[in-house]
C-alpha positions as CSV (number, residue, x, y, z in Angstrom):
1,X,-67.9,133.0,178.9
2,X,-69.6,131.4,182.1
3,X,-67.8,128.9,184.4
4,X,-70.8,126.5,184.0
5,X,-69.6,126.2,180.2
6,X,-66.0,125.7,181.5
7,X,-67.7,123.0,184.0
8,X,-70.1,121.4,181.2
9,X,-67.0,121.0,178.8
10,X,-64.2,119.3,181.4
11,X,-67.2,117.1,182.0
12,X,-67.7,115.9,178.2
13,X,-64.1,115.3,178.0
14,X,-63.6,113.5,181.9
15,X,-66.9,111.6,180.5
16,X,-64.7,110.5,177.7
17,X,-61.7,109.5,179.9
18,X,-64.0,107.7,182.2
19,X,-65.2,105.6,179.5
20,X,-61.7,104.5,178.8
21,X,-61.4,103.7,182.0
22,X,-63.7,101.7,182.1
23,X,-63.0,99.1,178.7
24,X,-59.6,99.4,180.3
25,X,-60.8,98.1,183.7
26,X,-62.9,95.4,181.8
27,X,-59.7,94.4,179.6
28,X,-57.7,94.1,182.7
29,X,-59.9,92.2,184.9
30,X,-60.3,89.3,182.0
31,X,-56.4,89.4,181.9
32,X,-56.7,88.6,185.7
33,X,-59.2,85.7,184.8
34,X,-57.5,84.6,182.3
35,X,-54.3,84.1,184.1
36,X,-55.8,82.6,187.3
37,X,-58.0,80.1,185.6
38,X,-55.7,79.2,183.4
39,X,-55.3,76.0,185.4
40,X,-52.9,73.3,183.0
41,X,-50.3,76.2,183.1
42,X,-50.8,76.9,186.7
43,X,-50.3,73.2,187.3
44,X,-47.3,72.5,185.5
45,X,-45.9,75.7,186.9
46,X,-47.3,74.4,190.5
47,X,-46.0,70.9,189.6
48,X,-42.3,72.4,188.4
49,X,-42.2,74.6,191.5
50,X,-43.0,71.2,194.2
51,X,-40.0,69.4,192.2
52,X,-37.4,71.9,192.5
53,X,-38.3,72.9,196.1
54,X,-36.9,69.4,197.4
55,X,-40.1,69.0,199.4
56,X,-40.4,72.9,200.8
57,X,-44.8,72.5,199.3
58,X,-45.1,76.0,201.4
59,X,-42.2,77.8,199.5
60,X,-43.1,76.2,196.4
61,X,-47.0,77.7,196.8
62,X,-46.1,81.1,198.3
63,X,-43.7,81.8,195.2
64,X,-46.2,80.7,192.7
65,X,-49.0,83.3,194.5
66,X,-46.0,85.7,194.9
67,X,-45.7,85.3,190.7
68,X,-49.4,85.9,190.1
69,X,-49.8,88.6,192.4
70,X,-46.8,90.2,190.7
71,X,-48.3,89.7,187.2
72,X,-51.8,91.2,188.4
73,X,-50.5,94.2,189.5
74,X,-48.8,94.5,186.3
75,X,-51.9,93.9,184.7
76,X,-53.0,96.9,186.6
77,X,-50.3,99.4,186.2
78,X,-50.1,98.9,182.6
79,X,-54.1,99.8,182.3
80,X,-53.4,103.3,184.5
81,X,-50.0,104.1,182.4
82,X,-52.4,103.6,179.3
83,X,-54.9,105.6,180.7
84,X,-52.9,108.3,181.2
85,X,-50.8,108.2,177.8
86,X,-53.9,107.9,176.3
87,X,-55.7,111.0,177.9
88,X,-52.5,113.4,177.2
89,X,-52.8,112.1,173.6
90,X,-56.4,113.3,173.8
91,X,-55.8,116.7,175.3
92,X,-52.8,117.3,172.9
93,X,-54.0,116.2,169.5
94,X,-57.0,117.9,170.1
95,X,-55.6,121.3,170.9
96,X,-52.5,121.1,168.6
97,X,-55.0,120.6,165.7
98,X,-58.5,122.3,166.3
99,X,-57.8,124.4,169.1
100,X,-60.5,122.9,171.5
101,X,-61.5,119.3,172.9
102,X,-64.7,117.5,172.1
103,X,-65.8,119.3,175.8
104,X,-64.7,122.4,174.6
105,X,-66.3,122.1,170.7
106,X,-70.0,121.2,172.2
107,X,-69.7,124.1,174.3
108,X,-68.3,126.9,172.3
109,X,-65.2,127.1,173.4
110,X,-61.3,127.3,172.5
111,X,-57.7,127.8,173.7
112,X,-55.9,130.5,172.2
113,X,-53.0,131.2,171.4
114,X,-53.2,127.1,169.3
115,X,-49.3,126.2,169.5
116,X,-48.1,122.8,169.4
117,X,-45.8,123.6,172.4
118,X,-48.7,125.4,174.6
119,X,-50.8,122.5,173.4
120,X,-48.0,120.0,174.4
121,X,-47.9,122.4,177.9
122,X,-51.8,122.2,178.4
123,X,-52.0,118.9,177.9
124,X,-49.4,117.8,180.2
125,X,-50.6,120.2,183.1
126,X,-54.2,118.8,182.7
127,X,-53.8,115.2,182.4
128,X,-51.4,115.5,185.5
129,X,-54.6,117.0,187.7
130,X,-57.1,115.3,186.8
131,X,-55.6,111.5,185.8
132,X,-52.1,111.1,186.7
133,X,-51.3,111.2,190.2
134,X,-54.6,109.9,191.1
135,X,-53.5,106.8,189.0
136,X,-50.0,107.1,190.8
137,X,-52.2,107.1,194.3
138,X,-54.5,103.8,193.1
139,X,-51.1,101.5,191.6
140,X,-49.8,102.0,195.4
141,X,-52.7,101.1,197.1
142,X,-52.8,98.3,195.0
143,X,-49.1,97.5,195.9
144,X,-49.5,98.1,199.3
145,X,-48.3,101.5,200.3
146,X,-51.3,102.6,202.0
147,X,-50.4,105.6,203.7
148,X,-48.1,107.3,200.5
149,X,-51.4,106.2,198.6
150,X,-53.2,108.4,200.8
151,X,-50.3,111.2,200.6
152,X,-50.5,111.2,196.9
153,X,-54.6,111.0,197.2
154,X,-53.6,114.7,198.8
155,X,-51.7,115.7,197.1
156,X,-54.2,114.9,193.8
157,X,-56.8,116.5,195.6
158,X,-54.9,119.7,195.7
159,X,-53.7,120.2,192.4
160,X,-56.9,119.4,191.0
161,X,-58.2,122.2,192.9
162,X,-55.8,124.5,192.5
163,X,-56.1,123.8,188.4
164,X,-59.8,124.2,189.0
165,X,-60.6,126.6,191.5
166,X,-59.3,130.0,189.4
167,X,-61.9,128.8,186.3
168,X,-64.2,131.1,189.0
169,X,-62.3,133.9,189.2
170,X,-62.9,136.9,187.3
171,X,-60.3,136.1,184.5
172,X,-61.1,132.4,184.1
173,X,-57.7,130.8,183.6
174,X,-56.6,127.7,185.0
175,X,-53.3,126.0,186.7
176,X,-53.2,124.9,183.3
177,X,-54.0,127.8,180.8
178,X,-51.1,129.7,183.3
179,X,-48.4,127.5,182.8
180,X,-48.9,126.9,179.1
181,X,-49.8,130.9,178.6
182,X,-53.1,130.0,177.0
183,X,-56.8,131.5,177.8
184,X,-60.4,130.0,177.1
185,X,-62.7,132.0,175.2
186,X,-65.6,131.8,173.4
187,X,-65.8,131.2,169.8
188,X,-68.7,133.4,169.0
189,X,-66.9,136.3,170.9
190,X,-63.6,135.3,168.8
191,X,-65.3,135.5,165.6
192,X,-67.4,139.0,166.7
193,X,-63.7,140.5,167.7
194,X,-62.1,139.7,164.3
195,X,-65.3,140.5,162.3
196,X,-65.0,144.1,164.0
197,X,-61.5,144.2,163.7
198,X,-61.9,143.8,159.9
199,X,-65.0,146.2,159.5
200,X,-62.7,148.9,161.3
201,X,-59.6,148.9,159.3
């Protein structure tokens, strides 16, 4: 088994993610549209706001942008949060039931030993490096928090490396395959092994 099919398959299955993320992001930006140029509730909200602020127009405004700004980014972290439930979904179902990802099927590859905790372990360890905390870095640049945006950014960086980076080493396991106690391997070779096994006994 080659790191280029290790490589081929984790770019089926990010290929897949990305695609969600990117219905997600167009689902998310009409919310955004919807809720700014929704201008009769905006009015009556603006209206509302003018009365009860016994004449303070500036407090009135900046709490009404304050509201919608707060709403947006909602908008946003509930896209990433599905995003990430959704890809560790993926990862998990996919390994609990056939042993292998979409990635993994097209290129002749599966993760043994197929438990549903190891799977559960996998998943977790591989949606964390290559979704989560990069989603955890964009929600607080979009709140604000530049510089821990660009600590977790880091910090993303790294684990997705150090999850990565072993796939070339002469055993082939990832961050992810060590924590959950799984390897890789190819199915052809799987199948030769127990075809042997059984023409030796």
């Amino acid at each position: 088994m080659s790191a280029f099919r290790r490589a081929t398959a984790w770019l089926i299955d990010f290929a897949l993610v990305v695609t969600l993320a990117s219905l997600l992001a167009v689902l998310t930006f009409n919310r955004i549209s919807a809720l700014v140029t929704d201008v009769p509730e905006l009015a009556a909200r603006g209206g509302f706001d003018l009365l009860t602020s016994r004449g303070d127009v500036l407090d009135a405004s900046a709490g009404l942008g304050t509201s919608l700004w707060d709403r947006s980014v909602g908008y946003v972290q509930q896209a990433f949060g599905l995003l990430v439930v959704a890809a560790f979904l993926y990862q998990w179902a996919c390994l609990a039931l056939a042993g292998r990802t979409a990635g993994k099927a097209l290129t002749g590859l599966k993760v043994m030993p197929r438990t549903p905790r190891r799977a559960a372990l996998r998943a977790a360890v591989t949606t964390a490096t290559d979704i989560a905390v990069y989603a955890v870095a964009c929600v607080l640049l979009v709140e604000g928090e530049i510089v821990l945006s660009v600590l977790v950014w880091l910090v993303a960086v790294a684990l997705f490396l150090l999850n990565a980076l072993p796939v070339l080493g002469g055993r082939r396991r990832s961050l992810a395959d060590r924590v959950a106690g799984t390897s890789v391997t190819s199915v052809e070779l799987s199948r030769f092994a127990a075809t042997r096994r059984v023409s030796t006994s």
